[in-house]
Every structure is written in C-alpha cells, then in structure tokens.
C-alpha positions in Angstrom: 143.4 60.5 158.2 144.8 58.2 155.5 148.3 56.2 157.2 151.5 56.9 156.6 153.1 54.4 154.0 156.7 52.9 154.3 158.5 51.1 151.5 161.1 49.1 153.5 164.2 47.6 151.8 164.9 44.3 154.2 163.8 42.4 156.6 165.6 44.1 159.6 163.1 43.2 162.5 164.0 46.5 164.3 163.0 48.7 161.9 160.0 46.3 161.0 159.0 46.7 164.5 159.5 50.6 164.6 157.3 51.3 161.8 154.6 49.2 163.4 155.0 51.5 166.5 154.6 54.5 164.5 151.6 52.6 162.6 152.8 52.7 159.2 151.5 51.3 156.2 154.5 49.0 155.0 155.8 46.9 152.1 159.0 45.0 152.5 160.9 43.8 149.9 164.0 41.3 150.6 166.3 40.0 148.6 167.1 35.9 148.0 169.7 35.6 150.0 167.9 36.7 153.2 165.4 34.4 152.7 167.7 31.5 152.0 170.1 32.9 155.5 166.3 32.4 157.1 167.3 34.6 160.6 164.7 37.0 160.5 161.0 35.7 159.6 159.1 37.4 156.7 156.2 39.2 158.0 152.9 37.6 157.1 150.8 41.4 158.8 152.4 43.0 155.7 153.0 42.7 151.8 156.4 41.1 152.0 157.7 40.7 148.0 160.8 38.4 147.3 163.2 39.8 144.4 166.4 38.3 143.2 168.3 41.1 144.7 166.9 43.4 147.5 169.8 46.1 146.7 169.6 46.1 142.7 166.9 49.2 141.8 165.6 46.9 139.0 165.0 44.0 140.4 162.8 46.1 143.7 160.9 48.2 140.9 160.1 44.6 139.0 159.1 43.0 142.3 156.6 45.8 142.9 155.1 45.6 139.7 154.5 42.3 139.9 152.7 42.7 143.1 150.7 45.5 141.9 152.5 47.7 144.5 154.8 50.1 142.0 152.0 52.6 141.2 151.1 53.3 144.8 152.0 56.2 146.8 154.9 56.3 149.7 156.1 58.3 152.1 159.3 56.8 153.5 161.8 55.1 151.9 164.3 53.3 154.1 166.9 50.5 154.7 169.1 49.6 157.4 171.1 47.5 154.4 174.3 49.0 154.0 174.5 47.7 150.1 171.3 49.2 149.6 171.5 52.6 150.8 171.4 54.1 147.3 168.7 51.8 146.0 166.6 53.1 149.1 167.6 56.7 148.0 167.0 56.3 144.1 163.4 54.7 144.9 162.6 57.8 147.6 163.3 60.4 144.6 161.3 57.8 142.1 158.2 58.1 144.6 159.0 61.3 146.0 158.9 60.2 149.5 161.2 61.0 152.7 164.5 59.3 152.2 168.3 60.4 151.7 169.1 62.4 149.1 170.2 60.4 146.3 173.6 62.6 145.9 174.1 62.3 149.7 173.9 58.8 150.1 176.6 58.3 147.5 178.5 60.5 149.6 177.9 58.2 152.0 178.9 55.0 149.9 181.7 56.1 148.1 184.7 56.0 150.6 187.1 58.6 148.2 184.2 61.0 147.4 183.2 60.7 151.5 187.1 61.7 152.8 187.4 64.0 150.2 184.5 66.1 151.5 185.3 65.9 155.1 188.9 66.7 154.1 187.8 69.8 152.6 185.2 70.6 155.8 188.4 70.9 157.6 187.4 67.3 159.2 190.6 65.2 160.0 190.8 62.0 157.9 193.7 59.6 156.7 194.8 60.6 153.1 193.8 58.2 150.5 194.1 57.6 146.6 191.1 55.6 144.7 193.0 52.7 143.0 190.0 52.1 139.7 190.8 48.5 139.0 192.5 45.9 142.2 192.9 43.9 139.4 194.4 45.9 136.5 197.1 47.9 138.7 199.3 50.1 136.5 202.8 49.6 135.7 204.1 52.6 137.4 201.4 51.9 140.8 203.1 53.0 143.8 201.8 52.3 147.2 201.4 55.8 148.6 201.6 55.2 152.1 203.2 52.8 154.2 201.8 50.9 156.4 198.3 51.6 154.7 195.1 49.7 154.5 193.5 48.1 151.0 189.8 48.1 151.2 186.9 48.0 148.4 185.7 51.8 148.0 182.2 50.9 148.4 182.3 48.1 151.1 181.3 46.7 154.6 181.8 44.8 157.6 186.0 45.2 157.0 185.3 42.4 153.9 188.8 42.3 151.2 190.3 44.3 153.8 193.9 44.5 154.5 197.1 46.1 155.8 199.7 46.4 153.2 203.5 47.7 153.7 205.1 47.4 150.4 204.0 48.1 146.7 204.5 44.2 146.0 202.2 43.5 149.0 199.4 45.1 146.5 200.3 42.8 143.3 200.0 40.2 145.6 196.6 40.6 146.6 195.7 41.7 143.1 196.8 38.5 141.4 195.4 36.2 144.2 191.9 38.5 143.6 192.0 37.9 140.0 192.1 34.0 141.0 189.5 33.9 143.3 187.5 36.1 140.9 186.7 38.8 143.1 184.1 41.1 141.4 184.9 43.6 143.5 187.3 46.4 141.5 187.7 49.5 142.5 189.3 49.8 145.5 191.4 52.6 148.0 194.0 52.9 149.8 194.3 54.6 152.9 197.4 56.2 155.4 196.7 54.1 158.5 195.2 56.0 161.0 196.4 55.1 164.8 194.8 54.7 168.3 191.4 53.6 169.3 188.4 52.9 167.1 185.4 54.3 168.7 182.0 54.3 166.7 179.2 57.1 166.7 175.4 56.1 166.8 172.8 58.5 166.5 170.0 60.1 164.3 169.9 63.5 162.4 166.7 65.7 162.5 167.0 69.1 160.5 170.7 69.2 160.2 171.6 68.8 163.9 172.1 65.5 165.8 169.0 65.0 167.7 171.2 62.2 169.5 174.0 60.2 169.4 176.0 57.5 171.5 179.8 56.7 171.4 181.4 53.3 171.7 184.7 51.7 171.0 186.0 48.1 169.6 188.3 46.6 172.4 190.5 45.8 168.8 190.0 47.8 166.0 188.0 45.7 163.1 191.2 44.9 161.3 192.8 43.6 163.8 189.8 41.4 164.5 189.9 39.8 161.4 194.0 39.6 161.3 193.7 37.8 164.4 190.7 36.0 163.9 189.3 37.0 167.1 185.8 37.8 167.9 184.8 41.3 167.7 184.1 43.2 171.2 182.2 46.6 172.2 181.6 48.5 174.6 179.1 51.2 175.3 181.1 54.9 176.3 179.0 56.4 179.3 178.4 60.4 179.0 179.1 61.4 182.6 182.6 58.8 183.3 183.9 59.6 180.1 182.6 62.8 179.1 186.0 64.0 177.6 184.6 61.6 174.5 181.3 62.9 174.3 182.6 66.4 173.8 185.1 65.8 171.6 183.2 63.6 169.0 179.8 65.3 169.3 181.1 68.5 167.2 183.4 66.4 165.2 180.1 64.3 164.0 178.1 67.1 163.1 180.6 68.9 161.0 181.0 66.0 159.2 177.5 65.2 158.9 177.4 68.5 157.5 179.8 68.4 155.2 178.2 65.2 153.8 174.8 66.7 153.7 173.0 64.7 155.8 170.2 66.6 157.4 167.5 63.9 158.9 168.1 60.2 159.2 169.9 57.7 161.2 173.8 57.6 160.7 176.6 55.3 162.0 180.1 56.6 162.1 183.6 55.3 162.8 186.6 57.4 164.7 190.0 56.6 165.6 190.9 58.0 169.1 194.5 58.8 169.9 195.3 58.0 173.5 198.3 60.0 173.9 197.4 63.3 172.1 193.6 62.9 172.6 193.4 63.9 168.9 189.8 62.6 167.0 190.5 61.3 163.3 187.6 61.0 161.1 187.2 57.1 159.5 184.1 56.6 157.7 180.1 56.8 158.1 176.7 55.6 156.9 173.6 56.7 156.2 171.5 54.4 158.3 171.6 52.3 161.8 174.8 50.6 163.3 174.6 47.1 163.1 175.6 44.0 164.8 174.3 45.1 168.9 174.4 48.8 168.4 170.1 49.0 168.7 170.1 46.4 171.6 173.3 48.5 173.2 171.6 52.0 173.2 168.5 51.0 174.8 170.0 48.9 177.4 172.1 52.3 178.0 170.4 54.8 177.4 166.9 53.9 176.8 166.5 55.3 173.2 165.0 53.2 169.9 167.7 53.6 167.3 165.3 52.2 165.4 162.1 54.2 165.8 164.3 57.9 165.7 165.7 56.9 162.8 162.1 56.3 161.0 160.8 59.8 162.5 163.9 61.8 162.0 164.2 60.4 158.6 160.3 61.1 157.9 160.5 64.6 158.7 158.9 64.0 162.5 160.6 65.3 165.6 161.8 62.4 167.2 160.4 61.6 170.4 162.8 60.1 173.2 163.6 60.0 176.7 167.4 59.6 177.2 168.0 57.7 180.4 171.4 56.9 181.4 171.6 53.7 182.9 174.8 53.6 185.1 176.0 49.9 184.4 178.5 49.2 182.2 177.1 47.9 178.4 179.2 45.8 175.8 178.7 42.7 173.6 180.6 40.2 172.3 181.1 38.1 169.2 180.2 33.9 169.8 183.3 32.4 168.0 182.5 29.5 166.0 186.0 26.8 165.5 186.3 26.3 161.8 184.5 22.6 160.2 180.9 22.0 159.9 178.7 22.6 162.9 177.7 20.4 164.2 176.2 21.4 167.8 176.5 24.4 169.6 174.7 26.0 172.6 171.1 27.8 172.6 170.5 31.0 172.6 168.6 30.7 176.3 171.2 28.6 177.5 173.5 31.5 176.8 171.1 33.7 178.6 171.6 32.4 181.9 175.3 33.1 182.0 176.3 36.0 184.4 175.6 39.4 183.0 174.2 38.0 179.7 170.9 39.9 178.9 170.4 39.0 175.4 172.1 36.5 173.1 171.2 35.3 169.4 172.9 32.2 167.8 172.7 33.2 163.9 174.0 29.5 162.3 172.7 26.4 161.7 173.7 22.8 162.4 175.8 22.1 159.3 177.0 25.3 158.3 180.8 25.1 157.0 182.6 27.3 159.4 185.8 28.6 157.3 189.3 27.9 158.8 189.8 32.0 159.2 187.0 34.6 159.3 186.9 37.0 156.1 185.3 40.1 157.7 184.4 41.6 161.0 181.0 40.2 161.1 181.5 36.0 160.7 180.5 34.5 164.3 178.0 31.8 165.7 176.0 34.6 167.1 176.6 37.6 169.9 175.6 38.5 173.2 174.7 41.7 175.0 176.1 42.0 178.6 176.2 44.4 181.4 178.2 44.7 184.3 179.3 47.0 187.5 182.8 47.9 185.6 185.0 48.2 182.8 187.0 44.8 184.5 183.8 43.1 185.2 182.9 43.2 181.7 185.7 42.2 179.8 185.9 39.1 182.2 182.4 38.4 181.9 182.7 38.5 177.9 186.0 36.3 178.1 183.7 33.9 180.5 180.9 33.8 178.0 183.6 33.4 175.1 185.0 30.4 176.3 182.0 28.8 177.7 180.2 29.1 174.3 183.5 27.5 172.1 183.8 24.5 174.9 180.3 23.1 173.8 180.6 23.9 170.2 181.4 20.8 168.1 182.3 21.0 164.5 183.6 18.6 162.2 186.2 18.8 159.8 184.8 18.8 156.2 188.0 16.9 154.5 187.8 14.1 157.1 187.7 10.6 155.7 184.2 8.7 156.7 186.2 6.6 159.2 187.2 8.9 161.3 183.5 11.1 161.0 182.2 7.6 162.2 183.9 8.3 165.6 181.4 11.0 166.3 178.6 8.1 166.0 177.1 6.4 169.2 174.4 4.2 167.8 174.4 0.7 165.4 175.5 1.8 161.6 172.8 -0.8 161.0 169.9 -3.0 162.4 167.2 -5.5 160.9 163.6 -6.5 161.6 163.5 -9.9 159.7 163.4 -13.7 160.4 166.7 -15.3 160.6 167.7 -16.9 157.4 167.1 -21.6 158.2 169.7 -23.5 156.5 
C-alpha cells in the first residue's frame, strides 16, 4: 500500500511529529519569518520548501512548483497556523485532499460572519458590528456599545486589541493606527462580555466532538496585555469541576455545528459567569490551541492534540486513551523586563524548579524586549507545571515567575555607551607589543 501523503503549512514540531507517528508522507512549507524566529528546526527527513510567506496561497503553490512538488498528489492538508487556516483550506480543495472546507474555515476566520452564525444557532454571543475601515471611520460612527472591545476581524493572539468606552476613544485609536501604518483595516467591535474566560480543546470526527478539554486564563487575555502581565492557565479537571464539563460540552458542539465543522481539531474561547453560571460563546478556530495547550492535555489527560487532530481531520477514527491524571495542570508565561536581552536563565535550569515539568525559553540574547507587550503571546518563554492544588499551583507559578525575572538582565537600548560600559568586567583594551625606547 502506497503512504499516505500530508502537505503541512508550518513548522509546528507537534504536528510534524504526529504525522511521523501515523507514517505519513510529508512536505512542509514555512514561511520567512519562521526561519529567521529559528525556534523550531526545519526537518532535514522530509522536503521542507522555504516561501516568502507560508500563509499567502501564491507564494505555497510557487514554492511547490519550484520544487517539483505541485503536481503530486495529497491527502491531508493541514496547519496549526492560525493566519493560514484558509490557505490550508483553499490548497485541500486545489488537491482534493482531507482539509476544512474552504467556506468553513472562513467561518472560522472571520469574527462577524463567525457570531453571526452562532447568533443565529441560538448560541449566546456578545453583539457586534463589523467596522470596514479602523482607519476611514465615518462621520456619523457611533460606538455601539459601551464598555466594548476593538479588535481586527480576522486576528490573533489579542494583537490591536483594546477596550474602548467612548466614540472618541475609537478616533483615537484610528488616527494613532493611521500613524503607525497599521495594515490592518477592517476591524469589529464587540459588547464586552463578563466573567471568566475558559478555553475549549478538542478534535471533531464526523460532526461530534470525539474529545475536548476545558481550561481557563487566571486573567482574561485583555487584561493580560492591559496589565502587561504574563498570561496563566490552568487545566479544568472533569470529575472536581464537572459542572464545566457539562455545560460547555453541548455549548461546543452546537456551535461547531453551526459553523460546519465536522472533522478536525478546533480551539474555542468562553466566558463563564460566576454568579449566574451562564456560558457565553467568544470565538473559535479551526485547528490546535496554542501556546501549552498540547503539552497541557497530555500531561492531564494523556491524549495527543496533535495526532487526533491529523486522524480526525483525515477522515480516521481517532485513536486515544483518555486518562485523567488527578494533579493539578497549568502553565505560565516567563516575563521578559523591557531593553535588550541580555542574559536570562536556561530552559533546564528552569526545569528543576518545583513542579516545573517542561519549560522552553523562545528569545535570544539581544532581542529588543519592548517597554509593554502588544498581545497575549510576547514572553521569554513558558513553563508547564503541576501541583497537588489549585493554591499550590498558583504559588508555584508566582515562584517560577519571579525566580525567572530575578536572573534576567536586559539593557536599555537608548542608554548612552558610558553607562552600557558599566555592565563590562574586563580591559576595554590590551596590547602584545614591545614597549616603545625613547
């Protein structure tokens, strides 16, 4: 029997690693900039093909004919890139090979065609209004809701997001987008939506969620980035807190539904009401969590993200055995103070802390550290914890926290040399000559 052949759009080494479980045939493409970031190796088992831009349809298609790889056959098409969920999709109806749906997965991208269908599923969602250019607002705009949150239609990882109260708030952030030269434009704006912020990881496998897994942000993302505090999770056990399981379990599979996914991995965000126990709908992708979420559901529960997405997506039942592990799971963003980096600790140094069972330092010495995070995703790296409780957690993520920003040096880009000269321990000069006779 001929193998089974996998076009896969970046180098995500989970999903690398999963179709090499399920012996797959692959080609990778990726794109510049994740080979200039350099955190994940390029595979030298498999054609790996550089393009300009690993989520532009053009550039993949090019990039495969110039490796002599365009008029093969495949039979998965699939990406764990968030921008490139729709290239992924348009290149699975091109070869005719397992992927989303090209219609869904704009469902899926689109934030005002996604609410819009949920709304009308009879899912709960924050009401919204699709504002077409940030940067050409109307004379007679209105902000429709108040407080509300401003976010790019099409975006990720919280980036140009913000919480506006008032109409001028908006021109504000218009004008200073137009200076920056944002080439982001259409945008939306959305009724804030209250409580908790609980995410939903899973995969789909004939229209019915094979499995999923619920967590929740200590701070919502927002807030993360308002504060400019590291991001936090935590892992929602099934038997302590089954109240959450079944409540969000039916709520994700309607909407699922709704947004006609019906095999493939997903990753969907909730907002929890404490007091009313309520579940609002926030938004969802079509294709694995990010950031810990595969590292957090194995250590859990014992299931590859990963590899279920890759069947369930290929048509294959996917093949698990759920084990629920009864510690306590969460990880933590590594802060990074803003300047240039100069030191920081290792990734196995950060292992040996208590509860610490992974950790991965994702910047180099010199990277410029901005003075204030821009999204939820900006850290020196993350770590994967367990513990015996809720309490024992948090403190052990505050421990690691703090230990990790005490022995990280930066240096402050707009110093003067003088005072970067304080840093230095050894001679600014020395000599191997014979002394000058007079």
């Amino acid at each position: 029997m001929p193998r089974k052949s996998a076009l896969v759009i970046g180098l995500d080494r989970y999903l690398l690693d999963a179709c090499r479980g399920l012996d797959y045939d692959m080609v990778v493409i990726y794109g510049a900039a994740v080979k200039d970031f350099a955190f994940y190796p390029v595979p030298t088992d498999v054609p790996a093909i550089l393009v300009d831009d690993q989520r532009s349809i053009e550039a993949v298609l090019a990039g495969l004919a110039r490796a002599d790889q365009l008029r093969r056959s495949y039979d998965l098409v699939i990406t764990s890139d968030e921008m490139a969920v729709v290239t992924a999709a348009a290149l699975g109806a091109h070869f005719e090979a397992h992927a989303v749906p090209l219609d869904v997965a704009v469902n899926f991208r689109d934030k005002s065609v996604q609410k819009a269908i949920v709304t009308a599923a009879g899912v709960p969602t924050a009401s919204f209004e699709p504002i077409p250019d940030i940067l050409d607002l109307p004379d007679d705009f209105e902000l429709p809701y108040s407080p509300a949150v401003l976010k790019p239609i099409s975006g990720a990882a919280t980036s140009l997001t913000s919480m506006v109260r008032t109409t001028s708030e908006v021109r504000e952030l218009s004008e200073s987008y137009r200076q920056a030269g944002v080439a982001t434009r259409t945008f939306i704006v959305e009724d804030v939506s209250h409580g908790e912020e609980w995410f939903v990881d899973g995969f789909m496998f004939e229209g019915t969620v094979a499995f999923f897994a619920i967590g929740r942000y200590l701070k919502t993302c927002l807030t993360t980035v308002v504060e400019n505090t590291p991001l936090q999770l935590v892992q929602l056990d099934p038997v302590e807190e089954k109240e959450a399981y079944d409540a969000a379990g039916p709520l994700a599979q309607k909407a699922l539904t709704a947004l006609g996914l019906r095999s493939g991995p997903f990753h969907m965000e909730l907002f929890a009401d404490p007091d009313t126990g309520s579940l609002v709908f926030g938004e969802c992708a079509a294709r694995r969590g990010g950031v810990l979420t595969q590292d957090a559901v194995l250590a859990k529960f014992g299931v590859d993200l990963a590899r279920g997405g890759v069947q369930s997506l290929a048509g294959e039942k996917p093949h698990f055995d759920e084990v629920r592990a009864p510690a306590v799971v969460g990880s933590t963003f590594l802060p990074c103070p803003p300047g240039v980096l100069a030191d920081h600790p290792t990734a196995d140094e950060i292992l040996g802390l208590p509860g610490v069972v992974y950790a991965q330092i994702e910047l180099p010495r010199g990277f410029p550290m901005p003075d204030a995070i821009s999204n939820a995703v900006g850290k020196l790296g993350q770590a994967l914890l367990v513990a015996d409780t809720h309490a024992e957690l948090f403190e052990r993520m505050n421990e690691v926290t703090t230990w990790v920003t005490e022995r990280t040096r930066t240096l402050r880009a707009s110093l003067p040399p003088r005072l970067l000269r304080c840093g230095d321990t050894g001679p600014l000069w020395a000599e191997r000559r014979p002394a000058v006779s007079h």
